[in-house]
N, C-alpha and C positions, 0 to 999 in steps of 0.2 A: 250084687255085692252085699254082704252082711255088714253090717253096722255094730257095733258095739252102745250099750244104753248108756249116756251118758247124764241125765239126768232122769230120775221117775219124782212124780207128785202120786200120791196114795191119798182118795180120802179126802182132797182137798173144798173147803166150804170156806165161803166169805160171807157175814151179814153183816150190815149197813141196818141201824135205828132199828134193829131186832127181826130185820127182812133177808132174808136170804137172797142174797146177789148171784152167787157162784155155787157150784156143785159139782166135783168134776173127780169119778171115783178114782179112775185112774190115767197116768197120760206118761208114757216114758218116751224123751227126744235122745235119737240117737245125733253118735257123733259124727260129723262131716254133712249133714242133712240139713236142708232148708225144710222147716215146718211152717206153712202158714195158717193162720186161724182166722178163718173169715165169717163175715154176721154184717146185719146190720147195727146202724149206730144203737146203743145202748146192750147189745148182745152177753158183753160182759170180754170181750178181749182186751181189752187193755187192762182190766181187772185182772183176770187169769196171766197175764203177763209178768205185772205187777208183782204178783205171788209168786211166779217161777222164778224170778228175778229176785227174791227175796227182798224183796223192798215195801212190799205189803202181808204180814203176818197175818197168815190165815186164821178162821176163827176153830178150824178140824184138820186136821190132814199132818201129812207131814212132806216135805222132801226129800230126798238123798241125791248127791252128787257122787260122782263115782262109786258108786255103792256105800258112801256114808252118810249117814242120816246128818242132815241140817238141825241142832238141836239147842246148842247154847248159843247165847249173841257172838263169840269169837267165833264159830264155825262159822255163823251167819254172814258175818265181816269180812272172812278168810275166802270165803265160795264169790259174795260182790266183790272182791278184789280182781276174780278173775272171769267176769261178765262186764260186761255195757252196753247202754241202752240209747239208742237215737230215737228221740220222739218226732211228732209232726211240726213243731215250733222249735227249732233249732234249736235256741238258749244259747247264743252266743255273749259272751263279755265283751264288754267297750275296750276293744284292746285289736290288735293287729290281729290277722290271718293266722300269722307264723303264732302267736301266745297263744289263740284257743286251739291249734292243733299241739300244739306242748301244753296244755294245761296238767292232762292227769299225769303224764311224763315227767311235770315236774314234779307234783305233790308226790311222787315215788319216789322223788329224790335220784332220778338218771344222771349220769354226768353231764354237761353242758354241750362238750364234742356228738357224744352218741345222741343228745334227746334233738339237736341241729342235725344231724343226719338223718333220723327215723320220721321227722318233720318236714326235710324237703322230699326224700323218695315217698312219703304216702301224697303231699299236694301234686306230684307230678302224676302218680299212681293218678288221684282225681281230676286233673284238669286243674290244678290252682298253682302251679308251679309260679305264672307272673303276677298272682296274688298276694304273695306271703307278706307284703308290708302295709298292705291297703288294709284300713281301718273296717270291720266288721262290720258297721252300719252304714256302708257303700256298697256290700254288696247285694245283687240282685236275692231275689229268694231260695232258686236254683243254688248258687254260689254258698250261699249261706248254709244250705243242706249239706251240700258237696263238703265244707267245713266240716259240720258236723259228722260227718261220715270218716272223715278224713281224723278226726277229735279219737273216732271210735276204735278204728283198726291201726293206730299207730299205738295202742296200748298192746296188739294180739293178743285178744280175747278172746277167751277157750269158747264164749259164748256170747252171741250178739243178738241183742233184744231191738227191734224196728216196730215202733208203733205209728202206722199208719204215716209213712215218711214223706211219700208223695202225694198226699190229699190235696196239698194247698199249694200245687206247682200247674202250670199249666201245661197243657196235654206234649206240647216238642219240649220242654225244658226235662219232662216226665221219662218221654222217650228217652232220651238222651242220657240221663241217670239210670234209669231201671238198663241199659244197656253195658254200661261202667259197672255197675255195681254185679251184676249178672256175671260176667266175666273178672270181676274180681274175686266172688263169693267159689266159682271154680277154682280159682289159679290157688287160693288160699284152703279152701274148704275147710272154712270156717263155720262152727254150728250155730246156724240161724233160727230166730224165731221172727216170724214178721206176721202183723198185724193187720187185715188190709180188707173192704169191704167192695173192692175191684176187683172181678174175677181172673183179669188179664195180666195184673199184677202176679196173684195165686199163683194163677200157671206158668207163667212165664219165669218165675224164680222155686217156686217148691217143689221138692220132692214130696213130700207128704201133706195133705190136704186136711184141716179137721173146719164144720162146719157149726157155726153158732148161735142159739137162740136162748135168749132168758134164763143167759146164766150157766145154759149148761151146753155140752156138746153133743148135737144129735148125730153123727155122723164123721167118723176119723178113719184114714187109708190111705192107698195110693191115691195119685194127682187124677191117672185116668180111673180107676175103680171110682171114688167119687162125684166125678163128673158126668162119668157115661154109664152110672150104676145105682145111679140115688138110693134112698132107702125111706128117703120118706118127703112128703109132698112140700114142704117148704125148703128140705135140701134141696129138690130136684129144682124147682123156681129161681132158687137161687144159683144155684150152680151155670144158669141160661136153661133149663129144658124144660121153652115156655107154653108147648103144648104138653097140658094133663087133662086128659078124657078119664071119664069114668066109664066100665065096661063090664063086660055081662062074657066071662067064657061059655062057648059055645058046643066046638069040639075042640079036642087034642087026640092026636093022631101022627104016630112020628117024629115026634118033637115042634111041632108046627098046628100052634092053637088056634083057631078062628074067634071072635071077637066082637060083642054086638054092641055099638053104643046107642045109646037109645036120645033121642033130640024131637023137639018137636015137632019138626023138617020133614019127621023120619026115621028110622032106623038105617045106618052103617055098620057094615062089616070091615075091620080089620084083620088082617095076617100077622101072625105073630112069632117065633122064633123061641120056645122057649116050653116048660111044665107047669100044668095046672089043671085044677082038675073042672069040669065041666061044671058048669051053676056061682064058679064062684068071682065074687066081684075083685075087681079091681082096678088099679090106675096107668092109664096107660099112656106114656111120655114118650115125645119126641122131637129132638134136636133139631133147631129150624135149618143147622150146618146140614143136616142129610135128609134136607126135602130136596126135591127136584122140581123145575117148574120150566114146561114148556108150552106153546101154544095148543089150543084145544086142537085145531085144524093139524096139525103136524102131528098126534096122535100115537105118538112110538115111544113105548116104553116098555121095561122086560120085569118093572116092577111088580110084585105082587099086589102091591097099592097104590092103586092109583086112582085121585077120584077129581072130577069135573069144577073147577071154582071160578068164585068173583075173588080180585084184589079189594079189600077196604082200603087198605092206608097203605103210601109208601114212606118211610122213615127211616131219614141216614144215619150210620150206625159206622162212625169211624171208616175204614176203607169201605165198608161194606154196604148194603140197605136191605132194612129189614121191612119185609115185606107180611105184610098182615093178609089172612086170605078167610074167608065164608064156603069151607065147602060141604057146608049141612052140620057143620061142626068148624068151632076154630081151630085155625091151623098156621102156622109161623114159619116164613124161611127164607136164609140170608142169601142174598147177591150179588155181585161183581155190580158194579157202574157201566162196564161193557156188557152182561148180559140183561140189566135193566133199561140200556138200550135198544138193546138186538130185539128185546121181547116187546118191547113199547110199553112195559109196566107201569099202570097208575090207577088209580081207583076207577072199578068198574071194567078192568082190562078182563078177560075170560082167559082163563089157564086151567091147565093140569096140573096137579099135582102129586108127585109120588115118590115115595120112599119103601126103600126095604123092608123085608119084612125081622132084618137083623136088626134094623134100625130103629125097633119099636121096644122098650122096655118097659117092663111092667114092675108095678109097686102096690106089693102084698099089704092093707095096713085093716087093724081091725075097726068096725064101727063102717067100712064104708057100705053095707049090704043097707043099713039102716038109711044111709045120705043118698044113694041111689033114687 
């Protein structure tokens, strides 16, 4: 489905004490799209937020909202009239449920009948329906977002800014909101930006994925193109694709490269899926989702790659456990509780391991012939 561009930034720079914060040439959110922009802390998204949201004047750039440029302070005024922002600390008033969900309702000046209607169907919408007269600082933390949330989309905003809303919730309270909010953000398709330094956050609500470091953005696309396509070595880390080998093309032949990584251990061959031409370096990534791991003695696999390992570490990993492996090279890959029983995985276990050879992506980047 085509989207229409509902906001572009051109240009945009922020410095801080004569330091350049942000840098971001170009970025257009269409409308109806969840955009998330992920990084670690300091990255600069809530920066970049800030600025799209027009509540931090950039130091270069400009914006346009439906193809008008944001220019004088009434344009400025006119375009936040019709955006809101949920940060990670609610910012609720000492005042009832029902008053901070009518707060901006009221400063709009709604009638009294309509702004009490739009105030109970969005607390029921959240889950605060038998909240609305209990005092703010009664409720749980969960309760208090949920408010805030509820604050946000009873104004229907053409555009909803979420900076890192669930950081300080714990993991079922988390669940249980990113669930609500997931299925409200459909039923509404309302255009979001969220903030969020959680990969499972990212995916689980975005359409479109842009990835963050120092300020700037190294990497913007689809949710899967960036995930299972990195483009450069601390995307790919981040994004989870926590094995990166460094390797040596061999042959290409067919569309199907061979692959040398060179370790003290040894030298490894890999199969590869993909064009390049022979002698030249690069990064080669793989998703610990599309390793496979059975016992050595069971021996069957139709994988192109497959190669003999020790388990290091086993490490729970939300439903899953992430299993650290030595097989002349590190190697990462997640499993079931039932199959880290079946297999008797723990450090020192002896496995196979193997993955596709679609399953291997490589990342072209210059300077690594020199790091090799």
């Amino acid at each position: 489905m085509t989207r229409t561009t509902l906001l572009q930034a051109r240009s945009l720079t922020v410095h801080r004490a004569g330091a350049q914060v942000l840098e971001v040439p170009a970025l257009d959110l269409r409308a109806g799209e969840v955009f998330a922009l992920m990084g670690p802390n300091g990255a600069g998204k809530s920066t970049l937020m800030l600025a799209l949201a027009g509540l931090l004047p950039p130091t270069t750039g400009a914006l346009h909202f439906r193809g008008q440029p944001l220019c004088s302070r009434a344009e400025i005024e006119a375009y936040r009239r019709r955006m809101t922002m949920v940060f990670q600390d609610p910012l609720l008033f000492d005042t009832s449920v029902a008053r901070n969900i009518g707060t901006g309702l009221k400063l709009r000046g709604v009638p009294k009948d309509e702004l009490r209607s739009r105030v109970e169907t969005w607390a029921r919408r959240l889950g605060l329906g038998a909240l609305l007269d209990r005092p703010a600082r009664q409720l749980s933390g969960g309760e208090a977002q949920r408010t805030s949330l509820a604050r946000a989309f009873v104004l229907n905003p053409e555009i909803l800014f979420l900076d890192e809303p669930f950081s300080a919730l714990d993991a079922q309270t988390r669940e249980g909101l990113l669930d609500d909010l997931g299925h409200i953000l459909a039923e509404t398709g309302t255009t979001t930006v969220i903030a969020t330094h959680d990969q499972a956050e990212a995916t689980r609500l975005g359409h479109r994925l842009a990835v963050m470091q120092a300020g700037r953005i190294l990497q913007m696309g689809g949710l899967r193109e960036v995930v299972n396509h990195p483009e450069d070595p601390f995307v790919a880390a981040f994004v989870g694709m926590e094995t990166l080998l460094k390797g040596q093309v061999l042959t290409c032949r067919e569309g199907l490269l061979t692959l040398r990584i060179r370790k003290e251990s040894g030298d490894r061959e890999l199969i590869a899926v993909g064009e390049a031409d022979p002698g030249q370096t690069v990064l080669v990534g793989v998703r610990p989702e599309h390793v496979v791991l059975a016992l050595q003695s069971d021996n069957l696999t139709s994988a192109r790659n497959a190669f003999p390992g020790t388990v290091t570490k086993v490490i729970p990993r939300g439903p899953y456990f992430r299993v650290e492996l030595d097989c002349g090279f590190y190697l990462t890959a997640f499993v079931t509780d039932q199959s880290l029983s079946e297999l008797g995985l723990q450090p020192g276990s002896r496995v196979t391991a193997s993955f596709k050879a679609t399953s291997v992506h490589l990342i072209r980047k210059e300077g690594l012939d020199s790091e090799l």
